[in-house]
C-alpha angles and dihedrals in degrees: 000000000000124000091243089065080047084054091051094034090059084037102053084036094069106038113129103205094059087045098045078051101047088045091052099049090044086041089058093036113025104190141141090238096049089072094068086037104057091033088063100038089052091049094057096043090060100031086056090042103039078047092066090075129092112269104021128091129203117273090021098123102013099122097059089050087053088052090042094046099047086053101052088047097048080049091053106040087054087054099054089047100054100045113356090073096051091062118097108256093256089056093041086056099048091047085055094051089047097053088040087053087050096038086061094039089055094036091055090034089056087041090056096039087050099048087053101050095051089045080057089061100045095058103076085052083061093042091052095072089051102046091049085049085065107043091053093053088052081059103056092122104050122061114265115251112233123203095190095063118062109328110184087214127072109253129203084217112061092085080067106052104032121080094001119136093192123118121245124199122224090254090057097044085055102050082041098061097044089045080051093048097051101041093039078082100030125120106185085205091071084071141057117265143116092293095076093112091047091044090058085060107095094216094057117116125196101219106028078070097061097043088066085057128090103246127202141171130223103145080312141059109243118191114198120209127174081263120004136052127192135205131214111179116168103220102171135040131190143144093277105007147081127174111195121196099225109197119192116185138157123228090217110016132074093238111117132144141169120211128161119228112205109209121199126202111239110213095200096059090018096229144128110249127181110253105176150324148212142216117239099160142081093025101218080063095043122138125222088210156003113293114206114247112245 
């Protein structure tokens, strides 16, 4: 086990609202077999609803909710048993309506905190269009490069794009060509990821790598492997600037990490090259900065 499960594990250990669930259920039932019960029944509320954000598929992290979960049941239950029962049966319900009342505010307050936060990281999604918008207008007298139409590099993308019947809208043909423009120059070797044992071997190819995934587009490039996928989310535009969230996560391992590359434009071979990059996740891994890419 990585630091970064220890990390979930403490996280969705502490969570109140599964263990304000789990003490209520074990409050209004105290048996020995309502521990296994609510710890399952939380496990799959969070893990369902913690599923609906971008990024996260059902079952991901379900067993550490199973081990979180049963903790904070077993932790409940003893407390019930060792001071709930002594209470007269007034206090006892009172106590019950409190923890319930709690239980609801924390529940709609998470739901809030959590709707906000995910409307946070959409925004840059919205501000892209715009700020593309603008740079193309800024370039009205030189002729526009486009990366669809014969690019001298190899590119992940071109799968994609080639031989596909399928209608793009112009959101999409926007996030596309910049996601185009950015990974036509990219070797995922020159960072850190779960490649680093194939990228010692003299005969790998970057791209030839890529071009063996599924690939498939939703605001992000997603390149499907028997068992790896691998994210590529452009987060941040600017003139001469791109900053690329670069997921790397097993399907049935526990390795996943977050980093963000950061792509400038160089003016000499007008392309886009990859200049560093930074850890965001795990967190134990996390780095304060960006680190040049050698």
């Amino acid at each position: 086990m990585y630091w970064g499960d220890l990390a979930i594990l403490l996280a969705r250990t502490t969570d109140p609202i599964v263990f304000s669930f789990v003490f209520i259920i074990n409050l209004l039932f105290p048996k020995r077999i309502t521990i296994i019960i609510s710890a399952v029944i939380a496990a799959l509320a969070v893990e369902t609803f913690l599923s609906q954000f971008p990024g996260r598929n059902w079952g991901d992290r379900i067993f550490h909710g199973l081990i979180a979960s049963t903790i904070q049941a077993l932790i409940a239950y003893n407390i019930i048993k060792l001071f709930i029962k002594k209470f007269k049966a007034k206090h006892k319900k009172i106590l019950i309506n409190s923890i319930i009342a709690l239980f609801f505010i924390l529940t709609i307050g998470y739901i809030i905190f959590m709707t906000n936060s995910a409307k946070q990281a959409s925004k840059p999604i919205k501000e892209e269009i715009i700020k593309k918008d603008k740079i193309i207008k800024t370039k009205k007298k030189e002729p526009e490069y486009d990366p669809f139409k014969n690019h001298k590099n190899p590119s992940f993308i071109s799968p994609l794009i080639e031989g596909t019947d399928d209608v793009w809208s112009d959101q999409d043909l926007n996030l596309i060509k910049n996601h185009k423009e950015v990974l036509a120059n990219f070797n995922i070797c020159h960072i850190s990821s779960s490649l680093g044992q194939l990228c010692r071997q003299e005969n790998f190819n970057s791209a030839d790598y890529f071009e063996k995934a599924k690939v498939t587009f939703n605001k992000g490039l997603r390149y499907e492997l028997d068992d790896w996928d691998y994210y590529f989310k452009i987060v941040e535009l600017s003139d001469n600037e791109r900053i690329v969230e670069f997921e790397d996560k097993a399907k049935y391992a526990s390795y996943h990490t977050i980093s963000l590359i950061k792509f400038k434009f160089d003016k000499k071979k007008a392309i886009w090259v990859a200049h560093s990059d930074k850890t965001i996740y795990p967190k134990s891994e996390a780095d304060k900065s960006f680190v040049l890419i050698k």
